[in-house]
MARTORDO-180987 format. One line per 8 residues: number of its first residue (from 1); for each residue x negated, y, z negated of N, C-alpha, C. Coordinates in nm, 3 decimals, m for minus. Each point is the difference from the previous one (the first is absolute). Layout:
// MARTORDO-180987
NUM> X Y Z X Y Z X Y Z ~ ... .
***
This chain:
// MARTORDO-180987
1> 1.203 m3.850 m0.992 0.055 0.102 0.088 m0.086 0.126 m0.012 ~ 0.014 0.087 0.108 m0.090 0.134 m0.004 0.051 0.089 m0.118 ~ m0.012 0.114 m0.076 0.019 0.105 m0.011 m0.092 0.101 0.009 ~ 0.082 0.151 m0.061 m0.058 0.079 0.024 0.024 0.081 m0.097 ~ m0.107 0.115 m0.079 0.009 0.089 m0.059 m0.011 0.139 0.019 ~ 0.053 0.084 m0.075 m0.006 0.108 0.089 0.058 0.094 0.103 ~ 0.161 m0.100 m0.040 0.099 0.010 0.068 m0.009 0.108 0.111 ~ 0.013 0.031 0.134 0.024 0.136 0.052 m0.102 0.131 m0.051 .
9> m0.122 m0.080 m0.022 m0.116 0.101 m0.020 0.044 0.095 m0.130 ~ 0.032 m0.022 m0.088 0.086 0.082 m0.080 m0.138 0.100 m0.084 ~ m0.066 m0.082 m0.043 m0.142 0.041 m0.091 m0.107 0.008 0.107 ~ m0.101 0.072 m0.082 m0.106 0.047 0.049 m0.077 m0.129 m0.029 ~ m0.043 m0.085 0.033 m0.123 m0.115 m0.056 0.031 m0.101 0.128 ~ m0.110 m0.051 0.020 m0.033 m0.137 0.100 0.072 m0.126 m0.081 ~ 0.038 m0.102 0.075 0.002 m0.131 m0.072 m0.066 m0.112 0.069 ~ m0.081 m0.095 m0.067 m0.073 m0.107 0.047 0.071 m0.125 m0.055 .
17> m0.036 m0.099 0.080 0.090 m0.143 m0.041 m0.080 m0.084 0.023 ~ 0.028 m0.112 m0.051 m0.055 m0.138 m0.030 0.002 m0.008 0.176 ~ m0.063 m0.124 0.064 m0.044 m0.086 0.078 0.132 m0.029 0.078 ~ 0.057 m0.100 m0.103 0.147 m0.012 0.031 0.118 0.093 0.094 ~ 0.012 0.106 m0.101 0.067 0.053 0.015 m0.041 0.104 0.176 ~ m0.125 0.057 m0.002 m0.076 0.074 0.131 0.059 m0.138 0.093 ~ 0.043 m0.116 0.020 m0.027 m0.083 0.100 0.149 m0.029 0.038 ~ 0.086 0.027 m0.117 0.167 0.007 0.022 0.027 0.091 0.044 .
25> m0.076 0.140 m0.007 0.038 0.123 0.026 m0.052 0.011 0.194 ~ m0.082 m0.051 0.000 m0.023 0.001 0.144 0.065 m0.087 0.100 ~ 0.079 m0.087 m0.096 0.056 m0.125 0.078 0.155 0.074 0.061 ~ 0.028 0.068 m0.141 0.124 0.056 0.042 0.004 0.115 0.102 ~ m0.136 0.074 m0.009 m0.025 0.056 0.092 0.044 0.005 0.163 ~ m0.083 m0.070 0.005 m0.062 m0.107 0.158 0.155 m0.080 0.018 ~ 0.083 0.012 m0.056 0.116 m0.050 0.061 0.135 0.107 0.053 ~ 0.079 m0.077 0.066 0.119 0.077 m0.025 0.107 0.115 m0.067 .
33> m0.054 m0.093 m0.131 0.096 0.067 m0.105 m0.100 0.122 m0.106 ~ m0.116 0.021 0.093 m0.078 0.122 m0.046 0.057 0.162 m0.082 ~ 0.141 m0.031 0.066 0.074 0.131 m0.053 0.096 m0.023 m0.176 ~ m0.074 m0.103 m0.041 0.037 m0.046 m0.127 m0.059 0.066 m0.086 ~ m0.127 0.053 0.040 m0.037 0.036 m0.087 0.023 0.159 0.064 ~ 0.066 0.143 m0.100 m0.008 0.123 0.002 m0.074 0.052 0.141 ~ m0.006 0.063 0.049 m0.110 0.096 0.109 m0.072 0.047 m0.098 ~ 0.008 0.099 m0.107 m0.084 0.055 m0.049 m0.079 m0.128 m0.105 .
41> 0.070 m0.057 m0.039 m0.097 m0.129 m0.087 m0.127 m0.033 0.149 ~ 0.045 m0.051 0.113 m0.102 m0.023 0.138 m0.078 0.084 m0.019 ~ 0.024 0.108 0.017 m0.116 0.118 0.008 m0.090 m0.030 m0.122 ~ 0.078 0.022 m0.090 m0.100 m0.026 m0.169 m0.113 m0.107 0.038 ~ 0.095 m0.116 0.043 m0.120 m0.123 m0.010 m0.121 0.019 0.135 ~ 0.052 0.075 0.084 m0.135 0.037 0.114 m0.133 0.118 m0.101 ~ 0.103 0.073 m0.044 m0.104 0.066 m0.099 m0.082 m0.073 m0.074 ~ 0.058 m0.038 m0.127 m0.019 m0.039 m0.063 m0.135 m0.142 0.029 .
49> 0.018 m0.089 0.096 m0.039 m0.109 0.022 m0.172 0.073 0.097 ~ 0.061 0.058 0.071 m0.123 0.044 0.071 m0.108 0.104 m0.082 ~ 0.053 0.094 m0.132 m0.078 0.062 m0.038 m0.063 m0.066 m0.151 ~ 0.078 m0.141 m0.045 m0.060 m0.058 m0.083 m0.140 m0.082 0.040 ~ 0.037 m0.075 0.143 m0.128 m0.069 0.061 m0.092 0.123 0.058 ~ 0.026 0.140 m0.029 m0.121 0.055 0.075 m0.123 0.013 m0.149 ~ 0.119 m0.018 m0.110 m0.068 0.036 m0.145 m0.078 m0.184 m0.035 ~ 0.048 m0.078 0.039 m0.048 m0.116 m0.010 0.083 m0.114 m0.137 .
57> 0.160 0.084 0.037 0.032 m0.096 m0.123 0.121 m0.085 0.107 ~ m0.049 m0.040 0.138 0.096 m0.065 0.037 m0.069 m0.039 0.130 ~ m0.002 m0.068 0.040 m0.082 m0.059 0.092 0.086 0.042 0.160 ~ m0.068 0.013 0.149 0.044 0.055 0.065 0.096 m0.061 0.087 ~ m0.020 m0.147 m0.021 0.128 m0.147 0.065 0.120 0.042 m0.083 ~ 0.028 0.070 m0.070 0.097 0.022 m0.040 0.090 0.146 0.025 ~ m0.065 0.043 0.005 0.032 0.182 0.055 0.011 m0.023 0.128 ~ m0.081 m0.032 0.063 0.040 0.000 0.165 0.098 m0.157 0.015 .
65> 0.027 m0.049 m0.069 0.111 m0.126 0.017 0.101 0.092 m0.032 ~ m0.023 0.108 m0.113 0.176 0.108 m0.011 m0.016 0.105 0.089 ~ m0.088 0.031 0.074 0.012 0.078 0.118 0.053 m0.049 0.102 ~ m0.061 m0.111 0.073 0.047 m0.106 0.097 0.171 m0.001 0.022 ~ 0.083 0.060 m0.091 0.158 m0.047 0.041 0.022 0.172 0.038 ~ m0.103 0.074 0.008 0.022 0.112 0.099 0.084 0.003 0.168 ~ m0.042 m0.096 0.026 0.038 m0.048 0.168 0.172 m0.058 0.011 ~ 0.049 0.029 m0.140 0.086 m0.003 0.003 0.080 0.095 m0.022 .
73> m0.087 0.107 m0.041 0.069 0.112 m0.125 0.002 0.122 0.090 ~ 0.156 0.068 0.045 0.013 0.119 0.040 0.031 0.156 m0.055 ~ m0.036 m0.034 m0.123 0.052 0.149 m0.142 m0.083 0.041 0.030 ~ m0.029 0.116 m0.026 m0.083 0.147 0.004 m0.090 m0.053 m0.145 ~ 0.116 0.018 m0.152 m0.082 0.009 m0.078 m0.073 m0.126 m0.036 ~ m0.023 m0.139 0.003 m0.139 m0.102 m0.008 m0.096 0.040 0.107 ~ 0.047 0.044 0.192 m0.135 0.086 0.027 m0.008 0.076 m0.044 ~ m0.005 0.110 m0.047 m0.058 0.113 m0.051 m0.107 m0.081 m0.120 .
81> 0.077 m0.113 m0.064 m0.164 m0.014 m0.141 m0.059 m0.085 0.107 ~ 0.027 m0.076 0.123 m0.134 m0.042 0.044 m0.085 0.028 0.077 ~ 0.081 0.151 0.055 m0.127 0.069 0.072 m0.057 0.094 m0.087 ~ 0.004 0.019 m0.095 m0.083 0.047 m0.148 m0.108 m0.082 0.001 ~ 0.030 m0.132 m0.018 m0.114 m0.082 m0.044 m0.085 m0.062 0.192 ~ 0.051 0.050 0.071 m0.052 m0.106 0.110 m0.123 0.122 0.013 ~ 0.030 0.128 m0.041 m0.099 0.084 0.039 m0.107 0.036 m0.052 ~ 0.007 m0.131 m0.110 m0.110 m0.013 m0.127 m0.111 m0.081 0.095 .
89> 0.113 m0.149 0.005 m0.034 m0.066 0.105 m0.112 0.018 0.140 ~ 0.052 0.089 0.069 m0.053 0.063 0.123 m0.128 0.028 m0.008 ~ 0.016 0.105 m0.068 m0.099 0.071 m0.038 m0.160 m0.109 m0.073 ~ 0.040 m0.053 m0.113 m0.090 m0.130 m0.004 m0.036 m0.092 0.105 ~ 0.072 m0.045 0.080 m0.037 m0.122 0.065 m0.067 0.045 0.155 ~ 0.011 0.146 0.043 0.038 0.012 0.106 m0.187 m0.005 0.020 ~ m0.031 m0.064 0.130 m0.153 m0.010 0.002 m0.072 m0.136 m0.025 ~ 0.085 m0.047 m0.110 m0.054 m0.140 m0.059 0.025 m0.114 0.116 .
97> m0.010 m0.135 m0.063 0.028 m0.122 0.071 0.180 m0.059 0.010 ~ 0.055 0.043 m0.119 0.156 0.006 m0.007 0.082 0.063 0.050 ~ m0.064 0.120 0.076 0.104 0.067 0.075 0.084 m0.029 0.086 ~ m0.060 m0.061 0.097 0.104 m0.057 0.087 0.101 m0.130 m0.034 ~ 0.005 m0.045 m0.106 0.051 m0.088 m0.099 0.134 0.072 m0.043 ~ m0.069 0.122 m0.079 0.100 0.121 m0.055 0.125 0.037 0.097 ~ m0.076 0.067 0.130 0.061 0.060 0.111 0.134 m0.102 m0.003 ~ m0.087 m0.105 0.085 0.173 m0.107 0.011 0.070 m0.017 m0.097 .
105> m0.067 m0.014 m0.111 0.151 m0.055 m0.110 0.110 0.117 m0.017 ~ m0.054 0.150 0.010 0.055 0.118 m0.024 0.085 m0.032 0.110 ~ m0.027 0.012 0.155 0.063 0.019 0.147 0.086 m0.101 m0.030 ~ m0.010 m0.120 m0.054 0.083 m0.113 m0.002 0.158 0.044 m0.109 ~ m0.055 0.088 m0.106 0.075 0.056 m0.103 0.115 0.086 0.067 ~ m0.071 0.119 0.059 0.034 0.124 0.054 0.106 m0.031 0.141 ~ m0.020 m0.078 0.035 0.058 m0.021 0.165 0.147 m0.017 0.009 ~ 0.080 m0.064 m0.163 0.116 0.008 0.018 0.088 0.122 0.007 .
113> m0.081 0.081 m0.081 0.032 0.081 m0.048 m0.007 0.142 0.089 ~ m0.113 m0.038 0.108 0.018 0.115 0.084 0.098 m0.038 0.145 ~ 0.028 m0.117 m0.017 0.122 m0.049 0.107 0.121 0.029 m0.027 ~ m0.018 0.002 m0.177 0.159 0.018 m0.039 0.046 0.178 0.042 ~ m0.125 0.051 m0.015 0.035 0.148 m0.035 m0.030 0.062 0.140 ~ m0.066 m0.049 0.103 m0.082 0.028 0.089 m0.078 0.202 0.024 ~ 0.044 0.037 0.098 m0.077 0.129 0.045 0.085 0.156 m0.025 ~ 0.132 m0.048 m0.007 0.080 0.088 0.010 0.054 0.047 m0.075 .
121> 0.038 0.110 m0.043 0.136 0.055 m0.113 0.133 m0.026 0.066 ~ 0.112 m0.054 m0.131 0.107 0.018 0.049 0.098 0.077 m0.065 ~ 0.108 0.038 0.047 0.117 0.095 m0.077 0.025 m0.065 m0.141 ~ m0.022 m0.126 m0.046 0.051 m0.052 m0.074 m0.122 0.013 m0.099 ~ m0.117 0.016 m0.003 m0.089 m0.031 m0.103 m0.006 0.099 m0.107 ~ m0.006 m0.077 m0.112 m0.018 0.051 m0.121 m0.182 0.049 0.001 ~ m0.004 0.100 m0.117 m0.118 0.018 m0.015 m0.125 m0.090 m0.047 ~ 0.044 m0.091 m0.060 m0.075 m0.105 m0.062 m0.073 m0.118 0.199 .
129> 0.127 0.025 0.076 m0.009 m0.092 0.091 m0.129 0.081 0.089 ~ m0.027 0.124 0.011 m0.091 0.047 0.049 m0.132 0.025 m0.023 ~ 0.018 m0.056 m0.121 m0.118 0.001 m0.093 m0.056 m0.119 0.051 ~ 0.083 m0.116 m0.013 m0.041 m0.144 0.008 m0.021 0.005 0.137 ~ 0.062 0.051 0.099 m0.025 m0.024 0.147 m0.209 0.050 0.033 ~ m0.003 0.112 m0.079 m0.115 0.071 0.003 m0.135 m0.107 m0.049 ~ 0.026 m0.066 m0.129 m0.090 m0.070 m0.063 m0.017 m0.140 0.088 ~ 0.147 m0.029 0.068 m0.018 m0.180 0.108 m0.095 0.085 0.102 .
137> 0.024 0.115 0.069 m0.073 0.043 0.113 m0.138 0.005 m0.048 ~ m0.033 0.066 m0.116 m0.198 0.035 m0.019 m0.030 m0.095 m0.021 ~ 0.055 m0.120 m0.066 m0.090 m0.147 m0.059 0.041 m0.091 0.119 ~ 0.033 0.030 0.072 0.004 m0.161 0.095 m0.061 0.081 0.092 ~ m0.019 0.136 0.062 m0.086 0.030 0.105 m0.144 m0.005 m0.082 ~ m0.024 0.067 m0.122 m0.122 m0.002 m0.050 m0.060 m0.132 m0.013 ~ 0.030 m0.118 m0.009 m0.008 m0.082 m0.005 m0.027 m0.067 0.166 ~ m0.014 0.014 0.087 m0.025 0.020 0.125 0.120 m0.087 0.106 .
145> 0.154 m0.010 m0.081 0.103 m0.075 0.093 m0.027 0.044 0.148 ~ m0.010 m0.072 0.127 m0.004 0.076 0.104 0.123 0.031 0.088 ~ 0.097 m0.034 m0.069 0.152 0.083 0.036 0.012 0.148 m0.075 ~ 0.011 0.000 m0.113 0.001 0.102 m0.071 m0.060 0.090 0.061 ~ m0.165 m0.024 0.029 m0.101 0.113 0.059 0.066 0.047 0.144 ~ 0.047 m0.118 0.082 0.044 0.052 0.118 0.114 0.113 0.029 ~ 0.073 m0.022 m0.098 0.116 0.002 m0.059 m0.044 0.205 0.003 ~ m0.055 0.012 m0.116 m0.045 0.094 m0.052 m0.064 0.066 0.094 .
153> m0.045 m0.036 0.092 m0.075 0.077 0.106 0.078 0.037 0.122 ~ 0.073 m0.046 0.017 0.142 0.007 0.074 0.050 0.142 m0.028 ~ 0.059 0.008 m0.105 0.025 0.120 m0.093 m0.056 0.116 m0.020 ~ m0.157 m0.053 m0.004 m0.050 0.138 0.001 m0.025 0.069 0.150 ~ 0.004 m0.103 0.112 0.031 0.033 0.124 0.079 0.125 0.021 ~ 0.121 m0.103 m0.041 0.128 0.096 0.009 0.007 0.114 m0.069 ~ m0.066 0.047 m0.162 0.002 0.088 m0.058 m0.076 0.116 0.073 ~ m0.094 m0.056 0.075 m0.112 0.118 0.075 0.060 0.050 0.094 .
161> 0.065 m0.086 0.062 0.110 0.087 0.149 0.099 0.017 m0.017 ~ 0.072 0.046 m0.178 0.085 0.038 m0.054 0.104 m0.073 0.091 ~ m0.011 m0.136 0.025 0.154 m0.047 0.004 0.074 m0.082 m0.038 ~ m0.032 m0.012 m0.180 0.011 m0.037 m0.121 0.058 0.112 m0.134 ~ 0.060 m0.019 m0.045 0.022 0.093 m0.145 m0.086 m0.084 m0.090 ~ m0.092 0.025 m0.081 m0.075 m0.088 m0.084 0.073 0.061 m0.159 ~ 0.069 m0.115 m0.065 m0.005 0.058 m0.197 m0.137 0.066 m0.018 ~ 0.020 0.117 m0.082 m0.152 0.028 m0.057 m0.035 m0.093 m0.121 .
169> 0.068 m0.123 m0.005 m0.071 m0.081 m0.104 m0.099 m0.099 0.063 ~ 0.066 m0.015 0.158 m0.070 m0.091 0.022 m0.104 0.031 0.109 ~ 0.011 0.168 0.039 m0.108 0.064 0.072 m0.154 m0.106 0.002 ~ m0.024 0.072 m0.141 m0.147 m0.042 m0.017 m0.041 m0.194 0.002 ~ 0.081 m0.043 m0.047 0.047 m0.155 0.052 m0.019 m0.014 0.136 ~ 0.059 0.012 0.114 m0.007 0.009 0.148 m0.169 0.033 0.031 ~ 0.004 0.131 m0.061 m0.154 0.090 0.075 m0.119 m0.110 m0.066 ~ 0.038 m0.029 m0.078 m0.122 m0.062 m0.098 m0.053 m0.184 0.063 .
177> 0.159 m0.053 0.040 m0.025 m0.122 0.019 m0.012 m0.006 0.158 ~ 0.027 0.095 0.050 m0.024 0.029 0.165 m0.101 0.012 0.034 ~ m0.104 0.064 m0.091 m0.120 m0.034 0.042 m0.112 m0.036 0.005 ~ 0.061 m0.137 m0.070 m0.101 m0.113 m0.021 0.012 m0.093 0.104 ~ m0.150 m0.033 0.012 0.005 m0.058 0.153 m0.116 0.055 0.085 ~ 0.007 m0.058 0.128 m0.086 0.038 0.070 0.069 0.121 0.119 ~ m0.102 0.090 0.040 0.102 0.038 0.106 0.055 0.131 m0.053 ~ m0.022 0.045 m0.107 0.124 0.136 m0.066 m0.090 0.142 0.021 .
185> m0.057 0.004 0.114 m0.070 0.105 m0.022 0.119 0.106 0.043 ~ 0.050 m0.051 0.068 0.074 0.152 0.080 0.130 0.019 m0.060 ~ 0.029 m0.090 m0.135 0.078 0.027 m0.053 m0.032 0.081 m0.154 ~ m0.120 m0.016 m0.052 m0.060 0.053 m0.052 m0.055 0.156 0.031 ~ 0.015 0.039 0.116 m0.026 0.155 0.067 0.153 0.016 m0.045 ~ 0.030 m0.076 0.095 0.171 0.104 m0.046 0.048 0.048 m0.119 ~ 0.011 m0.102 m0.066 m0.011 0.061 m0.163 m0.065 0.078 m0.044 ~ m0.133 m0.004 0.047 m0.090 0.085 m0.060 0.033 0.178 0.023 .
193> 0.020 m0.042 0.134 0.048 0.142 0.036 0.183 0.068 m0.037 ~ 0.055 m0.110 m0.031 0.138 0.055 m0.054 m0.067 0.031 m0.146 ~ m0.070 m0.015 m0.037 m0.059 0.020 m0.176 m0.060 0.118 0.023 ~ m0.071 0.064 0.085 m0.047 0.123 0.016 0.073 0.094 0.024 ~ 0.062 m0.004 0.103 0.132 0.112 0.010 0.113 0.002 m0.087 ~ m0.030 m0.078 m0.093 0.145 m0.037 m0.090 0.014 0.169 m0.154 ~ 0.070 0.071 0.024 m0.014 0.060 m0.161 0.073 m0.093 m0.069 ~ 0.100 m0.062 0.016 0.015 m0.055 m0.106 m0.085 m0.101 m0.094 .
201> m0.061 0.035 m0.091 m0.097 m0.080 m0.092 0.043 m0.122 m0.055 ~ 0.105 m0.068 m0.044 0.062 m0.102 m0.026 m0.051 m0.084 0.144 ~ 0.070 0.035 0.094 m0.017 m0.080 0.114 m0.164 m0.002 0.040 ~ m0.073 0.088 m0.027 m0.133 m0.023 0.006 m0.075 m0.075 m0.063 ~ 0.068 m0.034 m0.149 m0.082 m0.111 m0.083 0.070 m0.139 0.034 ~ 0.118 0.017 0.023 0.058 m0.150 0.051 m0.054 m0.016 0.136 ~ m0.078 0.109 0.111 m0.080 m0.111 0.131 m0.147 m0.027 m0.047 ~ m0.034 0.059 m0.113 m0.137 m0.029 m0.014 0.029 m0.135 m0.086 .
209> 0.096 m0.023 m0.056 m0.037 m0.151 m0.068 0.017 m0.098 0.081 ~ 0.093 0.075 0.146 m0.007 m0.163 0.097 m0.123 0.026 0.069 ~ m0.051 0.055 0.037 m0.140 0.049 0.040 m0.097 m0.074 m0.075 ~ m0.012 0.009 m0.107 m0.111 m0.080 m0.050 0.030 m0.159 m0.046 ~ 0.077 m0.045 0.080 0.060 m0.155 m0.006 m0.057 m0.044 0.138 ~ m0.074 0.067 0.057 m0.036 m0.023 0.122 m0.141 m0.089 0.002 ~ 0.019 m0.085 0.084 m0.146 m0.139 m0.012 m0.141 0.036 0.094 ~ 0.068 0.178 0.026 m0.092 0.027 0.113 m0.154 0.054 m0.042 .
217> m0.118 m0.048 m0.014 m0.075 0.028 m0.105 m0.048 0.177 0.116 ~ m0.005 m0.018 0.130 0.010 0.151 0.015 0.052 0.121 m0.007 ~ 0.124 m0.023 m0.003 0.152 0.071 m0.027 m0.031 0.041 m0.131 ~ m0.015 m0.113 m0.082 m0.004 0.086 m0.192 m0.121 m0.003 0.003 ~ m0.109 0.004 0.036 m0.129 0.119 0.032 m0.008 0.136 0.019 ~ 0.083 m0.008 0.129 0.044 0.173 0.075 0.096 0.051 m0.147 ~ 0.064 m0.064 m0.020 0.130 0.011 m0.099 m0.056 0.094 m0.136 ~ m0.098 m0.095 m0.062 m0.096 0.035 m0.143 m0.067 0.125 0.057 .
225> m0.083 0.017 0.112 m0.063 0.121 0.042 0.071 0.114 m0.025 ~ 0.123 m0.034 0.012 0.087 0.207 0.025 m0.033 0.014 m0.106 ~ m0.003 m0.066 m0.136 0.009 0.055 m0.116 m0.120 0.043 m0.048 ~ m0.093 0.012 0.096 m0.128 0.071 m0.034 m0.039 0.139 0.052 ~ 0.048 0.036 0.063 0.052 0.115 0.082 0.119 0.066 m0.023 ~ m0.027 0.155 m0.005 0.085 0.061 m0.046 0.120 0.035 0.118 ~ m0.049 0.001 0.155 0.112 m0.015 0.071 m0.023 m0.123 0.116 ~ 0.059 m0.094 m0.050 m0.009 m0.137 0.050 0.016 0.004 0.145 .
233> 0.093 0.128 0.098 0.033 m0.008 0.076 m0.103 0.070 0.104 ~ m0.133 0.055 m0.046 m0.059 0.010 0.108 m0.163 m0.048 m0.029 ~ 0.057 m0.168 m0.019 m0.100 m0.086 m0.029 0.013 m0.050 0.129 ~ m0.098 m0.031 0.040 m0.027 m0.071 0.143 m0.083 m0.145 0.008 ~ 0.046 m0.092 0.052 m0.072 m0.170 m0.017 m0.002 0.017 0.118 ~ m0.118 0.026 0.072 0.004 m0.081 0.156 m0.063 m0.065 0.009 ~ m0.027 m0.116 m0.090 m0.105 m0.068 m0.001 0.117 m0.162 0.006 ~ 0.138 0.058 m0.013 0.060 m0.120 m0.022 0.090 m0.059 0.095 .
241> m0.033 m0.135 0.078 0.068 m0.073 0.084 0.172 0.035 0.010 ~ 0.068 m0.015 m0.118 0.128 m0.022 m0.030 0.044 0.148 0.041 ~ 0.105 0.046 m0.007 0.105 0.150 m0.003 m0.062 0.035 m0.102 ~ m0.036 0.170 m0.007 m0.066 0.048 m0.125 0.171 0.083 m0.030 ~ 0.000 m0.041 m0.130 0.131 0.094 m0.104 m0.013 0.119 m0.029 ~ m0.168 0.029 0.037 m0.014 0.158 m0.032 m0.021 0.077 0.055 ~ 0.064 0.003 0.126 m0.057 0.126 0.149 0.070 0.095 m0.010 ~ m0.017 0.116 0.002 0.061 0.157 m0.055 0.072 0.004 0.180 .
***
């Protein structure tokens, strides 16, 4: 039979297991009765399993076999340790020959989880639930779902012709995954220019991070330029096909 040590994360230390035991633990996983084992023990073993195979004392058929019962898993706290580690992940693979390997197994992970929770806040959500709604939205659009993206672009539609209330949690979520893609130039002005007239500075660093989520390699060209110039706004591109963001 499986166990587990470590009850409820109680101590500070990793635990590693025999062969055996990693293969009961994923079995129970990957099933039904997944909620046998603690939520916070789940989380432990996503930690735990994924940051032992990054050290090399656990091979990676086994960490991603205890990741894999993600697509089942709707708690906040096991995502939260696996978008810790997926961003180890990312970041390594992204470029290589495995990426698109990566992409799906994540989108395949992530997809229940942003159906369960989908786009919206409701009267009823706890804080933990907005958290988790936030983390299904960045990893299944980052991951390139093409509902999610549509989804998200929809939104930021609506956020630009203010006929939307957007959470400010999930502001930069919307702006960020809205404009990836082809096509976002003129949604990319808009922002750009609600970021210029904006005093509020909070709201100015939350449009520049959806701003630079943008796939537009001219857009974050013009974008990187302001910051070389001391008044960005009477920089002039007429050299450029697209809407220039910087006409005084």
């Amino acid at each position: 039979d499986w166990f587990v040590f470590n009850k409820q994360q109680i101590g500070y230390y990793r635990v590693n297991y025999d062969s055996e035991n990693w293969d009961n633990l994923i079995q129970v996983l990957n099933s039904e009765n997944f909620e046998d084992i603690h939520v916070l023990n789940r989380a432990q073993l996503i930690d735990d399993a994924l940051n032992l195979a990054a050290d090399g004392y656990l091979g990676y058929d086994k960490a991603l076999g205890i990741l894999s019962y993600l697509n089942r898993e709707t708690d906040y706290i096991p995502w939260r340790a696996a978008a810790v580690n997926l961003e180890k992940l990312d970041y390594l693979l992204n470029g290589r020959a495995p990426y698109d390997d990566f992409k799906k197994f994540v989108r395949t992970l992530s997809r229940h989880m942003y159906m369960f929770y989908g786009l919206e806040e409701t009267p009823t959500d706890t804080m933990m639930d907005k958290f988790a709604r936030e983390v299904a939205i960045d990893w299944t659009c980052r991951m390139g779902d093409e509902r999610c993206l549509a989804d998200s672009y929809t939104h930021l539609k609506n956020l630009l012709a203010d006929k939307q209330s957007v959470p400010p949690s999930l502001e930069v979520t919307f702006m960020c995954n809205g404009l990836k893609g082809e096509n976002r130039s003129e949604e990319f002005v808009a922002l750009f220019r609600r970021m210029s007239e904006s005093n509020d500075q909070a709201e100015r660093l939350r449009i520049i991070d959806g701003l630079l989520c943008s796939h537009d390699p001219l857009m974050l060209k013009n974008l990187l330029e302001t910051t070389l110039v001391i008044n960005y706004e009477a920089v002039s591109y007429t050299h450029l096909t697209l809407p220039t963001i910087y006409s005084v």
